[in-house]
Phi, psi and omega in degrees: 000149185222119195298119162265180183275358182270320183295316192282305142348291224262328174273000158281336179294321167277333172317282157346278190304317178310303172325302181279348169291357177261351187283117187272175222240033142250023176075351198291185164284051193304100175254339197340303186274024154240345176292280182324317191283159205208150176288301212269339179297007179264338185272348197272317210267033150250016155253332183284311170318295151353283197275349201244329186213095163245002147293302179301324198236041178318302191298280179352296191316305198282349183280325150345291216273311173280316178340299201299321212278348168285325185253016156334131171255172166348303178300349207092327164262165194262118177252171169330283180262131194303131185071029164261212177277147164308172189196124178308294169303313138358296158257017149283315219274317168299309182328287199273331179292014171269313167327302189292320182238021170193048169327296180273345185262005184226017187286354170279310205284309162351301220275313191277326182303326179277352149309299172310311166301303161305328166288337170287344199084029207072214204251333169322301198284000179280145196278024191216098186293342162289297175333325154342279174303331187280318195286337208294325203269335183281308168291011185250333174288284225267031190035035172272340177243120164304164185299334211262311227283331200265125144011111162286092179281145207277090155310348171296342192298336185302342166296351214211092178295292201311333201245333181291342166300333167262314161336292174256347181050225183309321189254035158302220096114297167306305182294338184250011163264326178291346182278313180324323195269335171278333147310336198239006177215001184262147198258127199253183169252196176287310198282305187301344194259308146328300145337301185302312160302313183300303180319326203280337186277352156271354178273324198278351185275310188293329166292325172275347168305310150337300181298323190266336173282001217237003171088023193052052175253064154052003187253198140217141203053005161072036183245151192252327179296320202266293170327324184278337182267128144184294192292331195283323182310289181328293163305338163288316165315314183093022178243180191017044169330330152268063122268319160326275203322330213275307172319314173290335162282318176306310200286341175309310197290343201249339185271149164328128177299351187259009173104011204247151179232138220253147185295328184144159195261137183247024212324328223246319189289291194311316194251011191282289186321319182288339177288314165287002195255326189266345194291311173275082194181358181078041171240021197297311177277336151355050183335353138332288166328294188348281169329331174259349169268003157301308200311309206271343163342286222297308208262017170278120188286129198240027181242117176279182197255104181310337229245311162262036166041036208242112167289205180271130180116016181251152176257160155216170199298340185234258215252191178305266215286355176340168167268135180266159178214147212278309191284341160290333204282330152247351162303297162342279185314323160307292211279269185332316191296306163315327165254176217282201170090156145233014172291021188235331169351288173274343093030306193301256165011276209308339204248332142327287189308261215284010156279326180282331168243035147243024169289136162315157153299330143301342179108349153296179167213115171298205196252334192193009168234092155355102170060020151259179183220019167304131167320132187088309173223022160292200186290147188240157164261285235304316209252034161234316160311337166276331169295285216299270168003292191295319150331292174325307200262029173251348193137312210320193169240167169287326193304326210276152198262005139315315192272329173275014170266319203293292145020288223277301202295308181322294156338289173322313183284344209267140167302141165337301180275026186098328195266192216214133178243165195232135158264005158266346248181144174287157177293158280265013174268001175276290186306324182280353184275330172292273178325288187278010135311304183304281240293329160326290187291350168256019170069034175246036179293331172306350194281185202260346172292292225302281184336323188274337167319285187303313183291324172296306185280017156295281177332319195276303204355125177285169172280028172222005166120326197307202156222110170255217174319314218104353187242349181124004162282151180303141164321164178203141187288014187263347195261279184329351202244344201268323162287345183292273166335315171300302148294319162302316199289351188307310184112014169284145174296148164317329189277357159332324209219026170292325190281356184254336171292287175326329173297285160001273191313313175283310180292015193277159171265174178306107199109002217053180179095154145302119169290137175239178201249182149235092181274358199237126186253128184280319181224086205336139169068009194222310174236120165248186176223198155220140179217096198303328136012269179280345186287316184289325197271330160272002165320286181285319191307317172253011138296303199301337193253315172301320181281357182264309190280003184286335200257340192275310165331318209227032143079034163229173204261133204274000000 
């Protein structure tokens, strides 16, 4: 196949209308309904429920309870999202809450999920030690583990904001409410048991700082998996009972008639990528766009978040009270800047000021903690190059010594073999395909990181021009759009990556759009997703970049 510009045209044009047919009259991006549903936020709030009403919330349970057994798969096992491949967290963590609220009517689906799981190699053999600890805390409710057998969260830590903020990071909230409950049923020694009193009025101040920042609507994090270890923790403890009830009344309030619970709404990741896909694809004055650089004005936090040591000037991933995060924070920030206007002006300001004062001290930049290295949300290259991007397209100069530390810190990071690892986004061709864009746009494409970049995804290129992980995965069109791009901005000639346009170019559906994958990692290496979104928005972003440089190539204005 061969690209031409009427073909090429025409498949940004349907790209585009598809895109904005998803789009709601407040600018978001609407993926919900291919998203939301969720294993484990269905396993968090029937182990919370369980533990907190489990008379009051019978019918909850049980519709739970067919839901998870409906959606088993063949195999025995469970993925996040229902009807992908099992997944090891996924079906430890179903298994045993079937054990736990439905010991005898669900004992076949137990029997096969804990089959699945020995073939897997057990709960050892999953590629994430927090993940570990979390199933470590389920089989540990249904007496497959004794209490001494289970992960000791230091509830002593509650004394110490500084330092339990590097310790748990993101899992702050969880980790002292599974602690709270391990005081009171895990066998301590005299020192642990003390520790543990001094430690409980800062752990219940951090949990409810959270709750309450977020506006006492009974979840955390607008999540049902993260509310259910918070409500479970608590109810075992026997503390702060409204915050139990207020939880309990939220799952009431959130599940699906078909029983189910949902990972959380992505209001601000769907539409920062649609936005970016289209502002480069040539829709930046589109008026359309208006609305969505309202939505992120509107959904910019001006409260710092306390409970994470976070000033004021951050996005997170869904509404007004979100959890911050770095990596929404600059995509956004990335976005606003590219588009025209100036009611986004102070939005700008503000959202500099908080990337400049959560960068590491090393020159990272993590997902919501200053200078932690917790696993999952620690320094990331993927989620530092977007810190670095967004700088870049706010003003900032290369010159400037936010952007050569971060730089400095990238170098460091980077694999033997050139690539780049990401904690959002599957191994390495999203990230390493990132970095070296920055390092391009910071004017080191000649350096010697960008070259080792660059030779890796040459090297992964599949044989038909596409991308997949890089390791031997199938393509998928969020990796191809993302190395397309990634090398153009690089200075590669176009007809380099002509044959990953065409690949494109082939994958679109009937109407324009993109099939999206699940690239996106909820828990590295253990749970993904997909967000139809970024499928769409890295779709145009490497069309919209391949027709500028075919014109700039061929002497006309891109």
């Amino acid at each position: 196949m061969t690209t031409v510009p009427e073909e090429l045209d025409r498949a940004i044009g349907e790209g585009a209308e598809a895109l904005f047919a998803a789009q709601r009259a407040d600018g978001v991006f609407d993926y919900s309904a291919d998203n939301l549903t969720s294993t484990l936020g269905t396993v968090g709030a029937l182990s919370a429920l369980h533990h907190a009403d489990p008379r009051g919330s019978a019918d909850l349970i049980e519709a739970g309870v067919g839901w998870l057994r409906r959606t088993q798969n063949p195999d025995g096992g469970w993925a996040m999202v229902p009807g992908l491949d099992s997944e090891a967290g996924p079906t430890a963590v179903s298994s045993a809450v079937l054990h736990l609220v439905d010991p005898d009517g669900s004992a076949e689906a137990v029997r096969a999920g804990q089959r699945w799981m020995d073939d897997f190699g057990g709960l050892d053999a999953i590629p994430h030690p927090e993940v570990v600890s979390w199933c470590r805390q389920y089989y540990g409710f249904v007496g497959w583990l004794s209490a001494d057998e289970m992960r000791r969260f230091p509830l002593e830590l509650g004394m110490l904001p500084g330092l339990h903020r590097k310790v748990f990071d993101l899992r702050i909230p969880m980790a002292f409410a599974l602690g709270l409950a391990q005081a009171r049923h895990k066998p301590l020694n005299p020192v642990q048991k003390l520790l543990a009193k001094l430690g409980e009025p800062g752990a219940l101040k951090a949990i409810r700082q959270v709750h309450e920042h977020e506006g006492s609507t009974g979840a955390w994090c607008e999540n049902a998996w993260v509310t259910g270890l918070v409500c479970t923790g608590l109810a075992r403890a026997g503390l702060a009972p409204d915050l139990v009830e207020a939880a309990v009344q939220w799952f009431r309030k959130t599940m699906d008639p078909e029983g189910w619970w949902q990972t959380g709404p992505l209001d601000a990741a769907w539409t920062m990528y649609a936005a970016r896909g289209l502002a480069e694809a040539g829709y930046a004055d589109d008026p359309r766009l208006t609305a969505s650089v309202d939505l992120f004005v509107r959904l910019q936090q001006h409260r710092p978040f306390l409970a994470f040591g976070c000033p004021p000037g951050y996005w997170g991933w869904a509404g007004t009270a979100g959890w911050p995060s770095t990596l929404e924070t600059g995509e956004i920030l990335s976005v606003l800047s590219r588009l025209p206007g100036d009611r986004q002006a102070g939005a700008v300001t503000a959202g500099v000021d908080w990337l400049t004062r959560m960068q590491d001290s090393r020159g990272s930049w993590g997902l919501c903690v200053r200078n932690t290295k917790v696993a999952n949300s620690g320094p990331c290259p993927m989620t530092t190059v977007q810190a670095v991007d967004a700088l870049l397209d706010a003003g900032i100069p290369s010159s400037d010594s936010r952007i050569r530390r971060a730089l400095r810190w990238l170098s460091t990071a980077q694999l033997p073999d050139g690539a780049f690892e990401s904690v959002w986004y599957r191994h390495h061709t999203m990230a390493t395909a990132a970095v070296l864009e920055t390092f391009a746009r910071a004017g080191q494409a000649d350096g010697d990181t960008a070259r080792r970049a660059q030779r890796w995804l040459e090297r992964a290129r599949l044989d038909d021009g596409s991308w997949g992980d890089g390791h031997g995965a199938p393509a998928t069109v969020e990796e191809t759009g993302w190395a397309v791009s990634g090398l153009l901005a690089a200075g590669a000639d176009p007809e380099s990556v002509r044959a990953g346009v065409d690949r494109l170019l082939e994958r679109r559906e009937p109407g324009g759009g993109w099939p999206s994958e699940s690239v996106n990692e909820y828990v590295r290496h253990v749970s993904r997703y997909s967000n139809p979104a970024l499928a769409q928005g890295m779709a145009l972003r490497a069309l919209g970049r391949y027709r500028n440089s075919q014109r700039l190539t061929n002497g006309e204005h891109a």
